[in-house]
C-alpha positions, 0 to 999 in steps of 0.5 A: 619596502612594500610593493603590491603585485597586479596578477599572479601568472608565472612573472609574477610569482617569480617577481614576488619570490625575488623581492621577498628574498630582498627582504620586502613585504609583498601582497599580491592580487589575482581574480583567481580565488583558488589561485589565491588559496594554493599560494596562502595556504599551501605555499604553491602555485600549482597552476604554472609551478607546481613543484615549487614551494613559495615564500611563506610570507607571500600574501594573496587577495583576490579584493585589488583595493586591498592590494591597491591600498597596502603598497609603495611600488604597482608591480603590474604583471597581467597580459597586455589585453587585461591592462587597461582593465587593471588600470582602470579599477586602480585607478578608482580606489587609489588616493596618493602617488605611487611608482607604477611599474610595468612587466608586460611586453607588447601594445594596448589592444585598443590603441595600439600604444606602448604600456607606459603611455597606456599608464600615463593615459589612465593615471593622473600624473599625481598618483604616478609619476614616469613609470618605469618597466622591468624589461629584458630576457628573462624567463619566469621559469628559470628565476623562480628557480633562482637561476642568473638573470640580467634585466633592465629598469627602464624609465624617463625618470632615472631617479625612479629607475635606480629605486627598482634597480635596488630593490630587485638586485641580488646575487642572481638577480642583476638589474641594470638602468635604462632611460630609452624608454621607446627602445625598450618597450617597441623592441621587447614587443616586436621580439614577440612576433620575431620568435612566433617566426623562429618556432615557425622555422624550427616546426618547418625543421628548416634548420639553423641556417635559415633560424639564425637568418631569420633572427638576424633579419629581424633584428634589423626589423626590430631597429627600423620600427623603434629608431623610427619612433625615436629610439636609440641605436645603442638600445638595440644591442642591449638587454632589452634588443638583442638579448630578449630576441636571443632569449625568445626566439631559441627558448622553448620556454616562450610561449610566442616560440611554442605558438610558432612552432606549433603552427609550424609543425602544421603548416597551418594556423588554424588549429593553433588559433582553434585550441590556444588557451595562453596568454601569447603577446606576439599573435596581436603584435604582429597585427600592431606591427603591420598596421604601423608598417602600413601607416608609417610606410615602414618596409617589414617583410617578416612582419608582413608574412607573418600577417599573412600567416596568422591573419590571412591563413596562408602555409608558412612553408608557401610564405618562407618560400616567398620571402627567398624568392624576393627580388635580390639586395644589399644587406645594407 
């Protein structure tokens, strides 16, 4: 099968690795021209791995008509804040119904929508369909090694989700299907910001107790925002819930973790959000989440000191301190 891959960061690449190794014909876009040179002509991408030799199949282009005209499948592996873009000029060059499939994890900057309905915005259901989203834990850094990963294709359409399902499975690349499309995509985002607060707890060096406590608590926080929306129950414990939070928040492989703990280690934001040059989901999601809280009347306490934190400049040590300071409660 021939799928064209949108952007070429460390998802991506590993993504393309794991579909050429399946056997598939894969062409991939970056705007990045050098990015593009190291991948066709020497086989690596020296920016994120650099140790690693790619595929010699792999193909690059940094002209996306190219890309846009060659593929059955839209792989759509670009930060949430370069979507639209990439949809939009998609959109102007393609001219018959393809699968669009999303990896991002988190909301539309704009309107503050999931990526699936970001899609079903911009493209006409003609030239898509349902989209689907390859959604789970799952670090880029431990599949372009080939180590064992289990993710979930999750789509309304469970016709489309078993065709990504049977393209990616392998030996170390387990793919299961998923029709809780809300569940899915609110909790892969809101994991984001609940591992900003993990790396805040471990740069604090508050321990484990008070990391394991965290994460169970916004876990619960993480299934009040997407049973609100119409999720599951079940979704949460699942892949796509409990196993992306795990995978995130205790990974030093995650950028939202690394940014946490970052800020942690300072007790302070402002030099994080200074000198940050990566791309890192959960420092937006925390905005989203609090204005949804806001508007929906959703009690999100984590959020809401995290929003402090980032947004407003407070110390993470004076706001975890608030938070154990609260007024006393059932769990329940």
């Amino acid at each position: 099968m021939k799928i064209s891959i949108f952007g070429l960061g460390t998802w991506g690449t590993a993504l393309a690795q794991v579909l050429i190794d399946n056997g598939h014909d894969v062409f991939c876009w970056t705007y990045d021209e050098g990015d593009a040179n190291n991948v066709n002509l020497k086989h690596e991408n020296t920016r994120y791995f650099p140790n690693i030799v790619l595929p010699s199949s792999l193909r690059v282009t940094t002209n996306i008509d190219e890309v846009v005209n060659f593929g059955e499948i839209f792989l759509l592996s670009v930060p949430t804040v370069a979507m639209r873009s990439i949809l939009s000029k998609i959109k102007n060059s393609l001219n018959r119904q393809v699968i669009f499939l999303n990896t991002a994890k988190g909301f539309d900057p704009e309107e503050d929508i999931t990526i699936s309905n970001l899609i079903r915005e911009i493209i006409p259901s003609s030239l898509r369909g349902e989209p689907c989203s390859l959604l789970g834990p799952s670090h880029a850094e431990e599949v372009i090694l080939r180590h064992i990963t289990l993710i979930c294709a999750v789509s309304n359409d469970e016709d489309k989700a078993r065709i990504i399902q049977n393209i990616f499975s392998n030996d170390y690349f387990r793919v299961y299907t998923l029709k809780d499309e809300i569940g899915a995509e609110y909790q892969t985002a809101m994991k984001n910001a609940i591992a900003l607060a993990s790396g805040m707890i471990e740069g604090l060096k508050l321990g484990d107790n008070a990391r394991a406590a965290l994460v169970t608590r916004g876990l619960v926080e993480i299934g009040l925002v997407a049973s609100h929306f119409g999720a599951k129950k079940e979704t949460l414990y699942g892949l796509t819930g409990i196993g992306d939070l795990m995978v995130t928040c205790y990974s030093y492989h995650s950028r939202n973790f690394e940014a946490g703990l970052k800020i942690g280690r300072d007790d302070d934001v402002k030099d994080f959000l200074k000198t940050n040059t990566k791309t890192v989901e959960g420092i937006r999601t925390v905005k989203v989440l609090h204005e949804l809280g806001e508007r929906h009347r959703l009690r999100l306490p984590i959020i809401e000191a995290l929003y402090q934190i980032i947004y407003e400049g407070k110390k993470p040590s004076i706001i975890c301190r608030s938070l154990m300071l609260r007024p006393l409660k059932s769990e329940d």
